[in-house]
N, CA, C and O atoms as a Tinker XYZ file with bonds, in Angstrom:
   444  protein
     1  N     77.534000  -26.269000   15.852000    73     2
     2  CA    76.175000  -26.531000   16.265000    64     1     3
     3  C     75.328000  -25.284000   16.010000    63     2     4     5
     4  O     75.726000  -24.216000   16.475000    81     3
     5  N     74.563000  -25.317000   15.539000    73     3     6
     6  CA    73.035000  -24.268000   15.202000    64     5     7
     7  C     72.766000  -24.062000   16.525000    63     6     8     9
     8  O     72.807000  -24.873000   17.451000    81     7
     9  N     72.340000  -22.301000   16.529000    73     7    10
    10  CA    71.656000  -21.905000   17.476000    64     9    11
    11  C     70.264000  -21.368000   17.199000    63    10    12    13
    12  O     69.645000  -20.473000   17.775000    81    11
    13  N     69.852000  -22.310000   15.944000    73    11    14
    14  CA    68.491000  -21.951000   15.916000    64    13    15
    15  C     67.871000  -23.239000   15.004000    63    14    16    17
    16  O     68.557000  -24.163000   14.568000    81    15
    17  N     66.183000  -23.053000   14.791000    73    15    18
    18  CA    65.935000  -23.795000   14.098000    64    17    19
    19  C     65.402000  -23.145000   13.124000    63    18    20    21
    20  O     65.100000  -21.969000   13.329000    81    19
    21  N     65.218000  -23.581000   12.173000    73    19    22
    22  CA    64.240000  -23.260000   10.761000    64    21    23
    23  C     63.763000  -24.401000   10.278000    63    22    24    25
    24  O     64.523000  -25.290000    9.896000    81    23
    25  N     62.761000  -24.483000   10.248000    73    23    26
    26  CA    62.028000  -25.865000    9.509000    64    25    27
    27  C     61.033000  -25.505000    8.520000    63    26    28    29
    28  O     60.009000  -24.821000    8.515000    81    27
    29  N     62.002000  -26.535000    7.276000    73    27    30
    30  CA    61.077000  -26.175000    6.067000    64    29    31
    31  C     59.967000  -27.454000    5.889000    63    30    32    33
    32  O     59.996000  -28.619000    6.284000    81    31
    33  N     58.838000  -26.564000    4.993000    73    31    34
    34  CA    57.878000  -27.725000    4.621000    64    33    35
    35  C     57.702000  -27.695000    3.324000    63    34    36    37
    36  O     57.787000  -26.656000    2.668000    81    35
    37  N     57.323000  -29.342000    2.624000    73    35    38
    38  CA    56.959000  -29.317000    1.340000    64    37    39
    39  C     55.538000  -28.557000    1.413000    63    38    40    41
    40  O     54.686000  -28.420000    2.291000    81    39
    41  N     55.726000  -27.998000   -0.323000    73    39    42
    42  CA    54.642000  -27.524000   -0.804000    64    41    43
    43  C     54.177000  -27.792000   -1.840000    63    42    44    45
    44  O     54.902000  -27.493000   -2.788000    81    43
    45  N     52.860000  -28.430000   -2.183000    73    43    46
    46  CA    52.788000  -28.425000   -3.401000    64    45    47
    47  C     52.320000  -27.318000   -4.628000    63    46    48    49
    48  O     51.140000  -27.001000   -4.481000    81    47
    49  N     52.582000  -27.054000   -5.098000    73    47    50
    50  CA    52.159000  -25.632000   -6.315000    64    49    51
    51  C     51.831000  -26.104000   -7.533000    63    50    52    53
    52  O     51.986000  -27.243000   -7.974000    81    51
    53  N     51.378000  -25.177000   -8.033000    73    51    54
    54  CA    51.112000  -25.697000   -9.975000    64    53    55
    55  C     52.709000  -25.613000  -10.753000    63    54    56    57
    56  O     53.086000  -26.082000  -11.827000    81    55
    57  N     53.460000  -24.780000   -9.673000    73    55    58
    58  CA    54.944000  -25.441000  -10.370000    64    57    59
    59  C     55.825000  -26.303000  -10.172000    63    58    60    61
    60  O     56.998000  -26.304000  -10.545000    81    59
    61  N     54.945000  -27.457000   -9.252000    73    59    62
    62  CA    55.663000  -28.527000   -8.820000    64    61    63
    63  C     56.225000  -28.020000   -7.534000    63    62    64    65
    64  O     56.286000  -26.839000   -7.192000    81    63
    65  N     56.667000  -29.166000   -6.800000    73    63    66
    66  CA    56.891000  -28.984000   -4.866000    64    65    67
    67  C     58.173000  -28.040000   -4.727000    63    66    68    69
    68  O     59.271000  -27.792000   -5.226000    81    67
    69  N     57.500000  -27.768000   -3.952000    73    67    70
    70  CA    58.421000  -26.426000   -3.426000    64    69    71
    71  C     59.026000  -26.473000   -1.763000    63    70    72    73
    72  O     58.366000  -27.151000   -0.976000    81    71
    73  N     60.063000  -25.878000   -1.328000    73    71    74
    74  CA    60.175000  -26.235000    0.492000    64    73    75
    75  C     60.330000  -24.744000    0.911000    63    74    76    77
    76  O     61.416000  -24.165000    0.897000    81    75
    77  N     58.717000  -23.956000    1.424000    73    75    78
    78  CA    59.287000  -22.964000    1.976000    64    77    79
    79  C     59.809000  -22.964000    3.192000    63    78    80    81
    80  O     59.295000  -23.912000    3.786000    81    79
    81  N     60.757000  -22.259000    4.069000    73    79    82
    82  CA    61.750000  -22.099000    5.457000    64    81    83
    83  C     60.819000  -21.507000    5.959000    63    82    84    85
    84  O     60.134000  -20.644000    5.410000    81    83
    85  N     60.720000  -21.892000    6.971000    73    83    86
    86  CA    60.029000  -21.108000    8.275000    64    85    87
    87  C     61.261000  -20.396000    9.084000    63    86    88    89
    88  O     61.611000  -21.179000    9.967000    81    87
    89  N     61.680000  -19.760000    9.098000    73    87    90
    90  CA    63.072000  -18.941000    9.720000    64    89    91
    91  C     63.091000  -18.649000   11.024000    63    90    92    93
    92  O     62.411000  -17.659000   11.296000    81    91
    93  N     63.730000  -19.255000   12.095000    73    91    94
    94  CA    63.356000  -19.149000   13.606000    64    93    95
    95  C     61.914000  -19.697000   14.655000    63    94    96    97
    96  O     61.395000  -19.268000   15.686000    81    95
    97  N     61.705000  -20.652000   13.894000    73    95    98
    98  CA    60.233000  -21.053000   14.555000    64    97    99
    99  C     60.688000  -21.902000   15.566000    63    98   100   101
   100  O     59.786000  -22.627000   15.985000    81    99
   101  N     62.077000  -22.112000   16.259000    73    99   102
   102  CA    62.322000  -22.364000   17.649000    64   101   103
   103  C     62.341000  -21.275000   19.059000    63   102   104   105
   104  O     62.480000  -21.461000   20.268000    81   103
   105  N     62.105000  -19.965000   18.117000    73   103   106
   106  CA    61.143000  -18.819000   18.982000    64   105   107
   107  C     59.972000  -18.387000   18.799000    63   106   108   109
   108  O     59.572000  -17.817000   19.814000    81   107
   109  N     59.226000  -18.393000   17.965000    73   107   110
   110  CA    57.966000  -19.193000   17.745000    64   109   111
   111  C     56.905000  -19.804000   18.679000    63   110   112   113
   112  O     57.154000  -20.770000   19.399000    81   111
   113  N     55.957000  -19.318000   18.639000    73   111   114
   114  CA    54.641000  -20.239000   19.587000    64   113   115
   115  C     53.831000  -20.994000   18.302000    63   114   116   117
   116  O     54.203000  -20.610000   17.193000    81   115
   117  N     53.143000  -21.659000   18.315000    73   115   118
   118  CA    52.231000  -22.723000   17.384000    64   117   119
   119  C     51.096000  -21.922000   16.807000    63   118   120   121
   120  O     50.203000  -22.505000   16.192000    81   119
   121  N     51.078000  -20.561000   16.979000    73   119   122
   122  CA    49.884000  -19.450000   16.368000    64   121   123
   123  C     50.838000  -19.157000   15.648000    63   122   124   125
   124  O     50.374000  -19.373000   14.529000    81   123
   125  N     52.293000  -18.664000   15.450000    73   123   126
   126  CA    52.792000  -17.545000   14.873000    64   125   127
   127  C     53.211000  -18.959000   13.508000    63   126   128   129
   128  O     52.950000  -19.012000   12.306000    81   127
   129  N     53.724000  -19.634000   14.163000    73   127   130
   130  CA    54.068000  -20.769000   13.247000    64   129   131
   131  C     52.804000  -21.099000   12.051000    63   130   132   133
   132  O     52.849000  -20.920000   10.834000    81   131
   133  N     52.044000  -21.470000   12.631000    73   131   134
   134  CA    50.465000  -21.217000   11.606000    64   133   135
   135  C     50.426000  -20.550000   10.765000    63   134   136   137
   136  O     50.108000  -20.901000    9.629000    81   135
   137  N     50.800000  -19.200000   11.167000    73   135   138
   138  CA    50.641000  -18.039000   10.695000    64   137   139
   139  C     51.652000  -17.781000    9.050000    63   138   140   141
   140  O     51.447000  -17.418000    7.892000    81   139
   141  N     52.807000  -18.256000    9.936000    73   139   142
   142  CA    54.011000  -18.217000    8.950000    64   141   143
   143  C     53.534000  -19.472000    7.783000    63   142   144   145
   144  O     53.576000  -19.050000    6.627000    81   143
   145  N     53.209000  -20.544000    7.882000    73   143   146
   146  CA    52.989000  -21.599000    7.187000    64   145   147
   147  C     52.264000  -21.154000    6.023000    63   146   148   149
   148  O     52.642000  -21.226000    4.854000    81   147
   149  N     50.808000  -20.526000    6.622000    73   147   150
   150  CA    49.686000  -20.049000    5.652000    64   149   151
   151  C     50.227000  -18.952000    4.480000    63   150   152   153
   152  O     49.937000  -18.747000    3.302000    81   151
   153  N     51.191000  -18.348000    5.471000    73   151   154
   154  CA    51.709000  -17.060000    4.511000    64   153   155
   155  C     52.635000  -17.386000    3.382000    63   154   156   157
   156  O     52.840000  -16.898000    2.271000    81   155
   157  N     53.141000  -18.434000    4.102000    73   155   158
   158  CA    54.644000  -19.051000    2.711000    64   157   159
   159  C     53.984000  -19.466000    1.809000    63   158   160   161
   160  O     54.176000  -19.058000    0.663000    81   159
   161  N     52.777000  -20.636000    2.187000    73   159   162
   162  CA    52.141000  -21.448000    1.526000    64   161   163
   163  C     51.438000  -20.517000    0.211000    63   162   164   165
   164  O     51.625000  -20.741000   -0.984000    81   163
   165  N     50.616000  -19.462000    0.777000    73   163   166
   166  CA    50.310000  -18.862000    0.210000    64   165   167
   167  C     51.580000  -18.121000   -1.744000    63   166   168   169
   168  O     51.400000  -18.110000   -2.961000    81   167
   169  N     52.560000  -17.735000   -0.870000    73   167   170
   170  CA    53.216000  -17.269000   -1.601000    64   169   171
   171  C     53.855000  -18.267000   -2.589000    63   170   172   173
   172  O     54.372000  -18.028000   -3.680000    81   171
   173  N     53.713000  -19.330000   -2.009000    73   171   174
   174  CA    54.383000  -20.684000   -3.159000    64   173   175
   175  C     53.052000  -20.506000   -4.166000    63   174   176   177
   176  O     52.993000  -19.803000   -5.175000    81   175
   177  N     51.955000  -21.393000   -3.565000    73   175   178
   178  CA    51.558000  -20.940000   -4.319000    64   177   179
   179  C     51.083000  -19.892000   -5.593000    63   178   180   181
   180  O     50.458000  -20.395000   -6.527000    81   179
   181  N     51.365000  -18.548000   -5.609000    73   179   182
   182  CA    51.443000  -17.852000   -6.328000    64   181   183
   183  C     52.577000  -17.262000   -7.070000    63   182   184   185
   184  O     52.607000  -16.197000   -7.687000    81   183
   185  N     53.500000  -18.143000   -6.897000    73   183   186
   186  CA    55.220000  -17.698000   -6.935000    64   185   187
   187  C     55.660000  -17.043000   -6.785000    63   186   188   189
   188  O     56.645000  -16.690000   -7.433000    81   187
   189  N     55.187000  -16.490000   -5.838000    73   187   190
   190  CA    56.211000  -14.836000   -5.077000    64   189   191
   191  C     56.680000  -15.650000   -3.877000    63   190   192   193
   192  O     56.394000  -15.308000   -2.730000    81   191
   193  N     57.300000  -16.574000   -4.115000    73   191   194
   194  CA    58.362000  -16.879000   -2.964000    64   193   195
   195  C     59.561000  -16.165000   -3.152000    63   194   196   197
   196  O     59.849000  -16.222000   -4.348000    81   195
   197  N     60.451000  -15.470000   -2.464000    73   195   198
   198  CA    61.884000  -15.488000   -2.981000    64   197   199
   199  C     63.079000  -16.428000   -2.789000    63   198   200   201
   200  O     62.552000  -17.229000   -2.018000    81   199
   201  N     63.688000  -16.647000   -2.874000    73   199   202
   202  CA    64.989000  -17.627000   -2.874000    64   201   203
   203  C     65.709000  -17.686000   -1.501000    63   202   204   205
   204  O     66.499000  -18.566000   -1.158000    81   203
   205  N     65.295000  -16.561000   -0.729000    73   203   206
   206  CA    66.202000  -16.637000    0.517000    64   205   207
   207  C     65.254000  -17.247000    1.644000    63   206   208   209
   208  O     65.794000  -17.684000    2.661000    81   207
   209  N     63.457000  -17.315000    1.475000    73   207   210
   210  CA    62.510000  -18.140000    1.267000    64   209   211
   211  C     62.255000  -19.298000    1.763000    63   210   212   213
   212  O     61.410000  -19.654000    2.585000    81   211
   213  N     63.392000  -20.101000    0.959000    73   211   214
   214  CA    63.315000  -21.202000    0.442000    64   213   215
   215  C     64.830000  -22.304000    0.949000    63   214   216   217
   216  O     64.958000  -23.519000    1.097000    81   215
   217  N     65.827000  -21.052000    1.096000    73   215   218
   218  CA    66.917000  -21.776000    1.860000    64   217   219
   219  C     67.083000  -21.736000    3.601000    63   218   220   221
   220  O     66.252000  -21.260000    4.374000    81   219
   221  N     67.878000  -22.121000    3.824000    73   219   222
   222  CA    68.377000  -21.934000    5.031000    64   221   223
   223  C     67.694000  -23.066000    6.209000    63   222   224   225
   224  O     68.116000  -22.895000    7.352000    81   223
   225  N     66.846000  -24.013000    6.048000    73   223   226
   226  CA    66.073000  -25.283000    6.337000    64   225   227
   227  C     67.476000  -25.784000    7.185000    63   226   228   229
   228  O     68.606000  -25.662000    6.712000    81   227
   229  N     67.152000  -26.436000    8.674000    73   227   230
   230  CA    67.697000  -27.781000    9.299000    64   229   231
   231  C     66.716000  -28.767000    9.304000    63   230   232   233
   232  O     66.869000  -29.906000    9.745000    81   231
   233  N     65.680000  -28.296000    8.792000    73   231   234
   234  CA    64.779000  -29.884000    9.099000    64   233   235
   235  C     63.494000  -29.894000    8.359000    63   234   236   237
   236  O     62.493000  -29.526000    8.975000    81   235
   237  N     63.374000  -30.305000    6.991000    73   235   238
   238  CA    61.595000  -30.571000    6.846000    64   237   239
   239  C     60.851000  -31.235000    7.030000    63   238   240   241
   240  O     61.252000  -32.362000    7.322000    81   239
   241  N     59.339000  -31.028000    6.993000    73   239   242
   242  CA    58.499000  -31.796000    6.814000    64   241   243
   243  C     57.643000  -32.243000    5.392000    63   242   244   245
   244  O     57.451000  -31.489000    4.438000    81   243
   245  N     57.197000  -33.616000    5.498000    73   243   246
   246  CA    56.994000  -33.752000    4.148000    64   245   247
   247  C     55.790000  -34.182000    4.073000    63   246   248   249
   248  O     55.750000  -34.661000    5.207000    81   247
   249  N     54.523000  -34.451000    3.543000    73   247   250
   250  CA    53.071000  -35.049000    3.778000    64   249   251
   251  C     53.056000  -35.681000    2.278000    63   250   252   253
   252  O     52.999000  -34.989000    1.261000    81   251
   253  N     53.121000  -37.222000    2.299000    73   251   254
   254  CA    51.584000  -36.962000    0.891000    64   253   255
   255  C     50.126000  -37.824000    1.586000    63   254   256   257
   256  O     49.597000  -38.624000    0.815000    81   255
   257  N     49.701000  -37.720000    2.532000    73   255   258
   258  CA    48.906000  -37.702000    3.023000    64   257   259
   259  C     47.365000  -37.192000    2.868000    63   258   260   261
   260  O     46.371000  -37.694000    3.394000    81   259
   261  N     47.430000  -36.149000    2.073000    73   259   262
   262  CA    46.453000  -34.902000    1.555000    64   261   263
   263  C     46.130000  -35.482000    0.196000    63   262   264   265
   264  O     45.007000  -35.338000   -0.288000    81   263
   265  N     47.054000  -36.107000   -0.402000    73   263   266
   266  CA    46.484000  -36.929000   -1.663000    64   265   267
   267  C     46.756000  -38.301000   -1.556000    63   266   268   269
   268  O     47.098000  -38.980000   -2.524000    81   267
   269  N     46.621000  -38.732000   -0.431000    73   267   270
   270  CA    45.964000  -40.522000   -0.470000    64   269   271
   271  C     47.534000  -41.251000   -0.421000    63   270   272   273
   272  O     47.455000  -42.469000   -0.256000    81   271
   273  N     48.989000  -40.702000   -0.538000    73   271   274
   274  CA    49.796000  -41.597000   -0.758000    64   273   275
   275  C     49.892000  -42.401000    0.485000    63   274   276   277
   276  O     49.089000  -41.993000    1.324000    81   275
   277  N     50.616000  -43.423000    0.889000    73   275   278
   278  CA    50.607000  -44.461000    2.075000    64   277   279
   279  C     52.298000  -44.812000    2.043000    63   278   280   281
   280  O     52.744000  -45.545000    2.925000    81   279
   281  N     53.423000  -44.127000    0.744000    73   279   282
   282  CA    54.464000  -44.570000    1.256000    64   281   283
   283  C     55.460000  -43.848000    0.033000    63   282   284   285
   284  O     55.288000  -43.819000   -1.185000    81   283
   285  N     56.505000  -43.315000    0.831000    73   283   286
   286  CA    57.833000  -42.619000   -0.257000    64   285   287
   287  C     58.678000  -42.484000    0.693000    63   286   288   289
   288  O     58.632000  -42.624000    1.915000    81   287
   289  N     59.594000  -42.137000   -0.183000    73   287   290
   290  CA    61.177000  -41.690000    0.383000    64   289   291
   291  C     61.665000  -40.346000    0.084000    63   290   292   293
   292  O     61.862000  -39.753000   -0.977000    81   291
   293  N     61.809000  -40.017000    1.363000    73   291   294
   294  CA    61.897000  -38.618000    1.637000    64   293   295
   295  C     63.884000  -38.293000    1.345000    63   294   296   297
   296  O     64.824000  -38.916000    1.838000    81   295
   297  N     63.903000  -37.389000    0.609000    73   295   298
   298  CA    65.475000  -37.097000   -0.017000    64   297   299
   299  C     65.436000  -35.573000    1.319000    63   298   300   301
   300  O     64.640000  -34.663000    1.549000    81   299
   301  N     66.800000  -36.026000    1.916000    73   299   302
   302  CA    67.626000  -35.268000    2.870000    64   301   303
   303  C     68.458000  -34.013000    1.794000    63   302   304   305
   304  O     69.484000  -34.130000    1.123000    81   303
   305  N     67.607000  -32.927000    1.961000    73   303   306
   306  CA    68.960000  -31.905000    0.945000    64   305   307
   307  C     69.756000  -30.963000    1.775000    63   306   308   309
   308  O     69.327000  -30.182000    2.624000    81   307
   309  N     70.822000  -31.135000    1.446000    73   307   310
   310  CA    72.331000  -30.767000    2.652000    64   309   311
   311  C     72.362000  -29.390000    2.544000    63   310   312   313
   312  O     72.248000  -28.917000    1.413000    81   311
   313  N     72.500000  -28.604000    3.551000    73   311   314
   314  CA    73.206000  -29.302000    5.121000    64   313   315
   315  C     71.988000  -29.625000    5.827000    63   314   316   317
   316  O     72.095000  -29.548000    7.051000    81   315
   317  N     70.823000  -29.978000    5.363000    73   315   318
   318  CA    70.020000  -30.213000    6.780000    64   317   319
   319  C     69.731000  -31.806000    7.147000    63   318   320   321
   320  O     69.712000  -32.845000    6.487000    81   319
   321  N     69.524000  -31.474000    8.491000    73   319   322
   322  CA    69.991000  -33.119000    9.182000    64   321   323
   323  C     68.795000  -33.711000    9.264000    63   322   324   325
   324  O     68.781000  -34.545000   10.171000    81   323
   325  N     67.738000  -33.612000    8.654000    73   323   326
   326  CA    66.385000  -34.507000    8.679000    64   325   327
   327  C     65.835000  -34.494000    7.847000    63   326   328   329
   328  O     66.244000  -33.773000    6.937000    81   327
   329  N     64.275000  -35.460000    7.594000    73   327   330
   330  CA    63.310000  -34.673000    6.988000    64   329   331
   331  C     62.553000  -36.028000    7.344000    63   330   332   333
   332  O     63.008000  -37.158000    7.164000    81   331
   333  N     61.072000  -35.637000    7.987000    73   331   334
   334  CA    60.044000  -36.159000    8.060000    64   333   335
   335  C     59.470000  -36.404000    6.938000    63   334   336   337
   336  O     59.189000  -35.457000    6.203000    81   335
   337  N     59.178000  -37.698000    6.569000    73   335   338
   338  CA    58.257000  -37.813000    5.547000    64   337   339
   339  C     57.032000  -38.692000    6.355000    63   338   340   341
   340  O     57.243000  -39.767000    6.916000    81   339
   341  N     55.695000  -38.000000    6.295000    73   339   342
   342  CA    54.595000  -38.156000    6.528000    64   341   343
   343  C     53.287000  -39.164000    5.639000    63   342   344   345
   344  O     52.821000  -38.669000    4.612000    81   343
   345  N     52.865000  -40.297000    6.025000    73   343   346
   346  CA    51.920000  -40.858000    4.605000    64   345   347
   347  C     50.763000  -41.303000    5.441000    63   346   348   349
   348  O     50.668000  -41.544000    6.645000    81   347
   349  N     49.793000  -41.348000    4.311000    73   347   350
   350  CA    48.194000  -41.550000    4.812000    64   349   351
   351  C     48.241000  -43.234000    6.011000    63   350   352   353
   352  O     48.884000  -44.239000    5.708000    81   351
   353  N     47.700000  -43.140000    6.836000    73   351   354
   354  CA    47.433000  -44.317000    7.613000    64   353   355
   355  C     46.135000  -44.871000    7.265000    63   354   356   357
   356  O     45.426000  -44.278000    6.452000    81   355
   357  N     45.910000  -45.526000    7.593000    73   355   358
   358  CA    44.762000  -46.612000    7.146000    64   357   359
   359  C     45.134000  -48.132000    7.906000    63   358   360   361
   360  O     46.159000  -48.805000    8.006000    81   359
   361  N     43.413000  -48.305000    8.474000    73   359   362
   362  CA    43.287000  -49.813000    9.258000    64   361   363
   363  C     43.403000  -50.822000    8.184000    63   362   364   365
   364  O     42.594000  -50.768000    7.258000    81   363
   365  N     44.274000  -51.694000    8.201000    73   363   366
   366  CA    44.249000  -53.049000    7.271000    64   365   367
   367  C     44.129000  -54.105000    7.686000    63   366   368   369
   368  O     44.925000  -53.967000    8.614000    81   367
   369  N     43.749000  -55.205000    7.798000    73   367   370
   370  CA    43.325000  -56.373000    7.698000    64   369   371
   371  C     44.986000  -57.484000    7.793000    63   370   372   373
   372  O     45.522000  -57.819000    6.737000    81   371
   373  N     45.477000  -57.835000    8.909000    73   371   374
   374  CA    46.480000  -58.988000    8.990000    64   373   375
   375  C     45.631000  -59.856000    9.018000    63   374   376   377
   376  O     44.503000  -59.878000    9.510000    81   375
   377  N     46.674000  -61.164000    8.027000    73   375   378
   378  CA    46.525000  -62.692000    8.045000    64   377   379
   379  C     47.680000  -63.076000    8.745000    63   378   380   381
   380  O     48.723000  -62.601000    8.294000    81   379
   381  N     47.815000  -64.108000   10.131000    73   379   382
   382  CA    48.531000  -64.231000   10.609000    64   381   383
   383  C     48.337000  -65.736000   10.877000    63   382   384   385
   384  O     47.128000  -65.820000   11.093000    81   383
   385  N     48.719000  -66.629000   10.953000    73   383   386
   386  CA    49.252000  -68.311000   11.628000    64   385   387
   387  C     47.671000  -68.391000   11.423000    63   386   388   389
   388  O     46.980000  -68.363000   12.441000    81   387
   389  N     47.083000  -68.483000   10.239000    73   387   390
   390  CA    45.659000  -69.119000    9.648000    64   389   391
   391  C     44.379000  -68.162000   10.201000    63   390   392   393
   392  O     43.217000  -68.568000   10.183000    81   391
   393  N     44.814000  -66.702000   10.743000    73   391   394
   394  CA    43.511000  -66.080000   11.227000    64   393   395
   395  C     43.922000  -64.492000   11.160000    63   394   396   397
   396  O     45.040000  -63.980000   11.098000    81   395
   397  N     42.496000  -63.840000   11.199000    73   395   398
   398  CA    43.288000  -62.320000   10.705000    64   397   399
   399  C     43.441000  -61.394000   12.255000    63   398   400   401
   400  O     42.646000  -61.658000   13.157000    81   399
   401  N     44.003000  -60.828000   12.365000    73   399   402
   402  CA    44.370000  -59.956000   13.867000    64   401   403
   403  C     44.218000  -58.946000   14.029000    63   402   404   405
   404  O     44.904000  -58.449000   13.136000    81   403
   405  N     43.843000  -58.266000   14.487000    73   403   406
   406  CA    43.544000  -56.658000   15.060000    64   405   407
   407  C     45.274000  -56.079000   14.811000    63   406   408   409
   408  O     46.240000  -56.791000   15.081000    81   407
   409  N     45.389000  -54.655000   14.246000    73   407   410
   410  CA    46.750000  -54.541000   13.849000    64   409   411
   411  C     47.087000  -54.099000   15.375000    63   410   412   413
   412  O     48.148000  -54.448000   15.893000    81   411
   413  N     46.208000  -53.378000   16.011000    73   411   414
   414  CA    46.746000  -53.105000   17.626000    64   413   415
   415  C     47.572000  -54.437000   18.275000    63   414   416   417
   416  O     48.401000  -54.384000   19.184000    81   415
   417  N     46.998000  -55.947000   17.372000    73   415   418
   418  CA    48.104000  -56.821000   18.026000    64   417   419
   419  C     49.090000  -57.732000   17.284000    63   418   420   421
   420  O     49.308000  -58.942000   17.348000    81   419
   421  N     49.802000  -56.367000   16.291000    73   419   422
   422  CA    50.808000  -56.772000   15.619000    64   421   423
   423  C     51.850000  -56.450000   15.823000    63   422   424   425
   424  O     52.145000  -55.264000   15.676000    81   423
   425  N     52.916000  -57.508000   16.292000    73   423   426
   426  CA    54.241000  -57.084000   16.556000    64   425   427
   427  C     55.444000  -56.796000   15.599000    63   426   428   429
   428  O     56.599000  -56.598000   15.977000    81   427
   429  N     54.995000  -56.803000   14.271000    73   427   430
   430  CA    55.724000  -56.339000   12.968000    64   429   431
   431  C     54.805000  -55.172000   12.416000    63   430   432   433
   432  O     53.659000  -54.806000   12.678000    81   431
   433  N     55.649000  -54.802000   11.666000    73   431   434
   434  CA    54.707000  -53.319000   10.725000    64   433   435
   435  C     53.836000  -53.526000   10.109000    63   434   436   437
   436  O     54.147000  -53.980000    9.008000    81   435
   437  N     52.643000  -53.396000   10.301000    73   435   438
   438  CA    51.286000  -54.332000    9.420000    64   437   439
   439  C     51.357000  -53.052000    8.281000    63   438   440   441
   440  O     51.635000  -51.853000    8.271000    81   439
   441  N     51.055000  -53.789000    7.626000    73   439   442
   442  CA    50.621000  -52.761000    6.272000    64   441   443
   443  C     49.274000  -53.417000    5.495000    63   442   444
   444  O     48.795000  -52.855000    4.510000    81   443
């Protein structure tokens, strides 16, 4: 069992997605975490990430949200035991038994 967390996030770059590690952000407050995000992000972007960077992840997060996607499949890369994949929401319009319904009163996954 892990006595810590590290959670990586996708990134996107001009060299294609990248997952930088956030390294210990289960000691971490939600400023320092910020902090760390902007800074990786930063460095993906410009490719001064290094490799040690980039490993060591139990859990990412994934968005395509930021560019309009609404649905993918998020690939688990081992050993880590998760990965959130995140997609744009949007109100849609159910047709249900001849009338359309508020999705607040849908008891299946409206899409």
């Amino acid at each position: 069992m892990k006595k810590y967390v590290n959670i990586g996030f996708a990134a996107d770059t001009p060299n294609g997605l990248m997952v930088p590690v956030i390294h210990g952000a289960d000691r971490m407050d939600v400023y320092k975490i910020a902090r760390a995000l902007a800074d990786l992000s930063e460095k993906a972007r410009t490719g001064k990430l290094s490799a040690s960077e980039m490993q060591g992840g139990c859990f990412t997060i994934s968005s395509l949200g930021g560019i309009g996607g609404t649905a993918f499949t998020p690939i688990i890369n081992a050993p880590e035991v998760a990965i959130l994949g995140v997609s744009k929401s949007s109100m849609k319009p159910v047709y249900k038994d001849g009338t359309f319904i508020r999705a607040s009163r849908c008891r299946y996954r409206c899409v």
